[in-house]
C-alpha positions in Angstrom: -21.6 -8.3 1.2 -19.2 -11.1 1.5 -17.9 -12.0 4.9 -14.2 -13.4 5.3 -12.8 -14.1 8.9 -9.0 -12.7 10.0 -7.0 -15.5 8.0 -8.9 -14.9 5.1 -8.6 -11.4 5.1 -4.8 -11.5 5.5 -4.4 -14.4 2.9 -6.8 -11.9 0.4 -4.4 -8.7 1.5 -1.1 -10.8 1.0 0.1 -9.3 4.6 3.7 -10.3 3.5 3.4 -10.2 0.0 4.6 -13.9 -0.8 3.4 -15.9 -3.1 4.4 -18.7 -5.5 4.3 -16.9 -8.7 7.8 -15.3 -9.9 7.9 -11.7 -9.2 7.3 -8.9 -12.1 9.5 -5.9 -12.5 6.6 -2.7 -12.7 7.8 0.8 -12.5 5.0 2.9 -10.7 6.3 6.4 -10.8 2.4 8.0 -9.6 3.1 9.2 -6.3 -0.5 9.5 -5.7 -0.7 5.6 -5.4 2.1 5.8 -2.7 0.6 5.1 1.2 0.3 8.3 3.4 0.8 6.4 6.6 3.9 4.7 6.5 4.3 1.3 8.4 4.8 2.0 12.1 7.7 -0.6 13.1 7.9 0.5 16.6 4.1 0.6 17.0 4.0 -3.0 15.9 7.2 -4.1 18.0 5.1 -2.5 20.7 1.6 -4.7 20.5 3.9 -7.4 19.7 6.2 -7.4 23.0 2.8 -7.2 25.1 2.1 -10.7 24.0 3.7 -14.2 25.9 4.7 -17.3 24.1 4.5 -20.2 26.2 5.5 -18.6 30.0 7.8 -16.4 28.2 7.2 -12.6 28.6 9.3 -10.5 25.3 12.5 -9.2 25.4 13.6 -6.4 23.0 17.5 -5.2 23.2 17.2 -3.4 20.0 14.0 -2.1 17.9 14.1 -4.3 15.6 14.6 -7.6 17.5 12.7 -9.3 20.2 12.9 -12.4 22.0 11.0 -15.0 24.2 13.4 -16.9 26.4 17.1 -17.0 26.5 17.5 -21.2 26.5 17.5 -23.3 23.6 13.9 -23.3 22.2 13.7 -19.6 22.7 12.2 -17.8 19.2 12.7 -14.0 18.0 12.2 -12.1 15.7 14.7 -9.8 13.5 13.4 -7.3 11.3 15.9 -5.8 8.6 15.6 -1.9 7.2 13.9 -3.6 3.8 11.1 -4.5 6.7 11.7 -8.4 6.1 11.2 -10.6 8.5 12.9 -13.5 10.2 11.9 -16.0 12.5 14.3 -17.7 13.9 15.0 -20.2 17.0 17.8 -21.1 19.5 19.7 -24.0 19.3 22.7 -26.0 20.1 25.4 -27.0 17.6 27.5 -29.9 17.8 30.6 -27.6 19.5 27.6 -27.0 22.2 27.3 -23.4 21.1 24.1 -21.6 20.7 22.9 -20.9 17.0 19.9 -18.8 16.1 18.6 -20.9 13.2 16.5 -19.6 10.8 12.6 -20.7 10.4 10.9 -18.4 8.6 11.8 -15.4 6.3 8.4 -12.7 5.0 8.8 -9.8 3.1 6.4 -7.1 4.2 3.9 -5.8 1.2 5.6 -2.7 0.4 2.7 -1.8 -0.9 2.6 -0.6 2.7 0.0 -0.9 5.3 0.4 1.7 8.0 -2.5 1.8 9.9 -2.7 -2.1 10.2 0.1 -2.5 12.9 -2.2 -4.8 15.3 -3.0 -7.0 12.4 0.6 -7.4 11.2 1.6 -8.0 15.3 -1.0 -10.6 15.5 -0.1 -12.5 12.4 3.7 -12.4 12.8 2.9 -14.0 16.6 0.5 -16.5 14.7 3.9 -17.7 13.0 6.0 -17.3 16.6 3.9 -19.2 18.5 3.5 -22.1 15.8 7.6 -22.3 15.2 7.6 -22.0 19.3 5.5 -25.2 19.4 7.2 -27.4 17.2 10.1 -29.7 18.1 13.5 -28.2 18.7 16.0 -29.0 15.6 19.9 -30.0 15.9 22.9 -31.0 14.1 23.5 -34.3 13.1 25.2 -36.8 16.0 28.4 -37.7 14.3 30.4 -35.6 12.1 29.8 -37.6 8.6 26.3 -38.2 9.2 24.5 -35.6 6.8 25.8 -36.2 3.2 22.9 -34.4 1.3 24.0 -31.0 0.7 24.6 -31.5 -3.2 20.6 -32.5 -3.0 19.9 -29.4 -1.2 21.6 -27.1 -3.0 19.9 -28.5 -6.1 16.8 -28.0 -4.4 17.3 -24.3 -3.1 19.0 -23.1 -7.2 15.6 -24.8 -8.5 13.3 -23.2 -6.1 15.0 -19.5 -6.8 14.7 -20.2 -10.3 11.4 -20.5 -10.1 10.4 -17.1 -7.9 13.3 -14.3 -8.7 12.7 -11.5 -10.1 12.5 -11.2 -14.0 16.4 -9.3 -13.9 18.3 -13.2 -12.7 19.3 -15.1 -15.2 20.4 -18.7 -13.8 23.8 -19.2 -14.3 24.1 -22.9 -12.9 25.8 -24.4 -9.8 29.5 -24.9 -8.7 30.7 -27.1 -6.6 34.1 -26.2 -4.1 34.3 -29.4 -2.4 32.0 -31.8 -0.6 30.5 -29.3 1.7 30.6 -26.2 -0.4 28.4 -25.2 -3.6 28.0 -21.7 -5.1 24.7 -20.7 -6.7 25.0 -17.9 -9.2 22.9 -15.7 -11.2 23.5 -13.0 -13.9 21.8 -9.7 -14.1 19.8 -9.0 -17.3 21.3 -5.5 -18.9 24.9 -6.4 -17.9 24.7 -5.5 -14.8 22.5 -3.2 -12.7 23.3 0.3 -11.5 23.9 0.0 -7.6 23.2 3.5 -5.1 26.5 3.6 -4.9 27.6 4.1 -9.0 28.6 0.0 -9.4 27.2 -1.8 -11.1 25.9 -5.7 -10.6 27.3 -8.3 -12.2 26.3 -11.4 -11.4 24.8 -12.6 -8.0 26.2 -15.6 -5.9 24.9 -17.7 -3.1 27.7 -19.7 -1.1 26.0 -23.2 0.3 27.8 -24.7 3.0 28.0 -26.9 5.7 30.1 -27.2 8.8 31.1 -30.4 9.4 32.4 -29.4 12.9 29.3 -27.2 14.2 26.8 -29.3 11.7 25.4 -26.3 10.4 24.4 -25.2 6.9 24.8 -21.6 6.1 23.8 -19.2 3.1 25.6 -16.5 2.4 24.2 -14.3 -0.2 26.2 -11.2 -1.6 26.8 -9.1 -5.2 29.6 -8.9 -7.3 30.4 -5.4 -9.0 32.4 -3.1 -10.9 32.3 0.8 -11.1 29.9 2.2 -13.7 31.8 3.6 -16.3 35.3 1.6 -15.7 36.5 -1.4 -16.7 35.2 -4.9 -14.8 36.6 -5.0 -11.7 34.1 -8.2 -10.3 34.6 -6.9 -6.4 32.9 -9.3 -3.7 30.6 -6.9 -1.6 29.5 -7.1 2.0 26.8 -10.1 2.5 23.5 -9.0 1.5 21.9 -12.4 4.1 23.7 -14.6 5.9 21.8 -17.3 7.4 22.0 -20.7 9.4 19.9 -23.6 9.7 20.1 -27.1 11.2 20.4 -30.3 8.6 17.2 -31.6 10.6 14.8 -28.9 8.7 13.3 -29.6 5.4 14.5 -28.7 2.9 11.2 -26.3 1.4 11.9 -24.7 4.6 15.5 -23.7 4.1 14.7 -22.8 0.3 12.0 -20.5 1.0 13.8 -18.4 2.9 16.4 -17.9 0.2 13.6 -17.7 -2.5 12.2 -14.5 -1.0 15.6 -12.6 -0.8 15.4 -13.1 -4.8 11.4 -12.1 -5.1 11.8 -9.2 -3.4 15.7 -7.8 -4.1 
């Protein structure tokens, strides 16, 4: 029998069900291959608040958020009702605010893995305590310093392209202005049937970058018209809506947008 040690295991399992191959579309309607034991989120929020980071004890205002330290430096983690997960960390824009900047962004396997609560608590503080560890990133010093957003928003379209899910079609980039791009993608079908009987017609991503708080955000949302009526093309509410810091790479600020797509 073949041995593997923890990482192994969870690389083997795909824990967060990322990988670098483009996601398929497959329709499994057997309800016998569904989990019985759904994933336990406050189980997990519980072994994971029992841990320290550094000589930080956890803090959770809410269920689905905990922190370790309130200063710049501090990390949390955020988890959405899609159970995707954000790692994110504390720092200082140029206006002197604080900004929780985005690290890390995982899509829990929805293939589900109740049961496996103090695995999943033990890898998500694996990625805590590395992100914890690392240098603190900022905004640039001066207000024209960064001047590479067209690069990166080149970068983040190509690295979307290459993961979405089969039903994007690329649709190319536009730039606003200087510090402003929109990245859009059609839906394969003319448009997909939304919960709420609308249907999507394209999807955009709105790059930017404040030149006053030196900040980059992404702002992802859908644009839709009622099924059955004529194309209305309505801006919804903001699917994500994310910062980051020019200082991170720019793999790291893709990724994160690159798993919305895999796993919308």
């Amino acid at each position: 029998m073949k041995i593997t040690n923890f990482k192994t295991f969870f690389e083997a399992t795909d824990i967060f069900g990322f990988d670098a191959k483009r996601a398929t579309d497959e329709k499994d309607d057997n309800m016998m291959s569904k989990p019985i034991n759904k994933f336990n989120l406050e189980l997990m929020m519980d072994l994971l608040g029992r841990k320290r980071i550094g000589l930080f004890e956890s803090h959770s205002p809410f269920i689905s958020e905990m922190r370790w330290g309130s200063l710049p430096g501090a990390v949390k983690l955020e988890i959405d009702t899609g159970l995707t997960f954000y790692i994110k960390r504390l720092g200082v824009d140029r206006l002197g605010q604080n900004r929780w900047i985005t690290k890390r962004m995982f899509q829990l396997n929805r293939a589900g893995y109740g049961g496996l609560e103090d695995a999943v608590a033990q890898e998500v503080y694996d990625h805590l305590t590395k992100e914890f560890e690392k240098p603190v990133d900022s905004p640039p010093p001066e207000v024209n310093d960064y001047k590479d957003l067209e690069n990166l928003a080149v970068h983040v379209y190509g690295k979307v392209k290459r993961t979405c899910k089969n039903i994007f079609i690329p649709e190319g980039i536009k730039k606003l202005n200087d510090n402003a791009y929109i990245l859009s993608f059609g839906v394969r079908g003319h448009g997909l049937e939304a919960q709420d009987n609308r249907r999507v017609e394209q999807n955009q991503t709105v790059l930017s970058y404040d030149t006053a708080a030196g900040t980059i955000r992404i702002f992802n949302y859908n644009i839709e018209s009622p099924v059955g009526g004529p194309h209305s093309w309505d801006i919804m509410e903001s699917d994500i809506d994310l910062y980051f810091f020019p200082s991170q790479d720019r793999e790291e600020i893709s990724e994160c947008l690159s798993v919305h797509f895999k796993y919308y």
